[in-house]
C-alpha positions as CSV (number, residue, x, y, z in Angstrom):
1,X,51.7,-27.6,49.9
2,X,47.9,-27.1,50.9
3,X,49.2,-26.4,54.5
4,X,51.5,-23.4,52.8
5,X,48.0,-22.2,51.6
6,X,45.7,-23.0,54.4
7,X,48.2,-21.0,56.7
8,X,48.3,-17.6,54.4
9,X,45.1,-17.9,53.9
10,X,44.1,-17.9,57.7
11,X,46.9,-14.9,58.4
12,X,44.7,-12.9,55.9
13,X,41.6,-13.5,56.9
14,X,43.0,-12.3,60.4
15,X,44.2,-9.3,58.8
16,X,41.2,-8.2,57.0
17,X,39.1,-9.1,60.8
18,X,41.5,-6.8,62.8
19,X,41.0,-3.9,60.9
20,X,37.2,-4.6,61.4
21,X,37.8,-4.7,65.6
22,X,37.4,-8.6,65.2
23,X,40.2,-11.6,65.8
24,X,39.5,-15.4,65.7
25,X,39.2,-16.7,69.0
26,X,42.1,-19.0,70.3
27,X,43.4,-19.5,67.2
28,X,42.8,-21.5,64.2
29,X,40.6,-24.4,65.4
30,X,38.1,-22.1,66.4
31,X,37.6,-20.2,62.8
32,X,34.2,-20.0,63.5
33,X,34.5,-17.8,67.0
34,X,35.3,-14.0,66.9
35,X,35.9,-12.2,69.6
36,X,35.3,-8.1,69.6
37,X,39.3,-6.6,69.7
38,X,40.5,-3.0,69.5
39,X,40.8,-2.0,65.4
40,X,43.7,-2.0,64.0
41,X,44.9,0.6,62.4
42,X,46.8,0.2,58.9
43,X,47.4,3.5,57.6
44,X,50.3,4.3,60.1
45,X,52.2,0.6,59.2
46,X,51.2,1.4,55.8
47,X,53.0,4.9,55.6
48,X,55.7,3.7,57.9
49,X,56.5,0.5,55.1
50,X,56.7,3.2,52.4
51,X,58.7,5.6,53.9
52,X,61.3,2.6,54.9
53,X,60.7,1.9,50.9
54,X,61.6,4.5,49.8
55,X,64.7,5.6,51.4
Protein backbone atom coordinates (compact mmCIF):
# COMPACT_ATOMS: atom_id res chain seq x y z
CA UNK A 1 0.00 0.00 0.00
CA UNK A 2 3.07 2.50 0.76
CA UNK A 3 3.95 2.16 -3.04
CA UNK A 4 0.16 3.44 -3.78
CA UNK A 5 1.32 6.42 -1.69
CA UNK A 6 4.96 6.87 -2.58
CA UNK A 7 3.73 7.03 -6.33
CA UNK A 8 0.93 9.94 -5.77
CA UNK A 9 2.93 11.48 -3.80
CA UNK A 10 5.84 11.81 -6.45
CA UNK A 11 3.10 12.76 -9.35
CA UNK A 12 2.33 15.75 -7.07
CA UNK A 13 5.26 16.91 -6.22
CA UNK A 14 5.89 16.90 -10.17
CA UNK A 15 2.88 18.85 -10.49
CA UNK A 16 3.39 21.54 -8.07
CA UNK A 17 7.46 21.65 -9.81
CA UNK A 18 6.13 22.13 -13.39
CA UNK A 19 4.10 24.93 -12.75
CA UNK A 20 7.27 26.46 -11.08
CA UNK A 21 9.40 25.70 -14.76
CA UNK A 22 11.03 22.70 -12.73
CA UNK A 23 10.70 18.61 -13.41
CA UNK A 24 12.74 15.92 -11.60
CA UNK A 25 15.39 14.75 -13.66
CA UNK A 26 15.14 11.13 -15.16
CA UNK A 27 12.55 10.25 -13.14
CA UNK A 28 12.04 9.04 -9.67
CA UNK A 29 15.48 7.80 -8.55
CA UNK A 30 16.91 11.00 -9.08
CA UNK A 31 14.32 13.09 -6.62
CA UNK A 32 17.04 15.15 -5.69
CA UNK A 33 17.97 16.56 -9.40
CA UNK A 34 15.80 19.31 -11.20
CA UNK A 35 16.14 20.31 -14.27
CA UNK A 36 14.86 24.01 -15.53
CA UNK A 37 11.61 23.05 -17.97
CA UNK A 38 9.06 25.40 -19.75
CA UNK A 39 6.14 26.32 -16.91
CA UNK A 40 3.25 24.85 -17.10
CA UNK A 41 0.43 26.45 -17.35
CA UNK A 42 -2.81 25.25 -15.30
CA UNK A 43 -5.35 27.81 -15.73
CA UNK A 44 -6.26 26.73 -19.38
CA UNK A 45 -6.51 22.61 -18.19
CA UNK A 46 -8.19 24.07 -15.29
CA UNK A 47 -10.98 26.00 -17.21
CA UNK A 48 -11.00 23.34 -19.87
CA UNK A 49 -11.93 20.45 -16.84
CA UNK A 50 -14.77 22.73 -15.77
CA UNK A 51 -16.26 23.53 -18.79
CA UNK A 52 -16.23 19.49 -19.68
CA UNK A 53 -17.93 19.56 -15.93
CA UNK A 54 -20.28 21.29 -16.37
CA UNK A 55 -21.91 20.35 -19.49
Amino acid sequence: MIDKYNLELYRIIDLLLKDKGFKIKEGYEHYDELEKTQKEDFKNYAKKLLRELNN
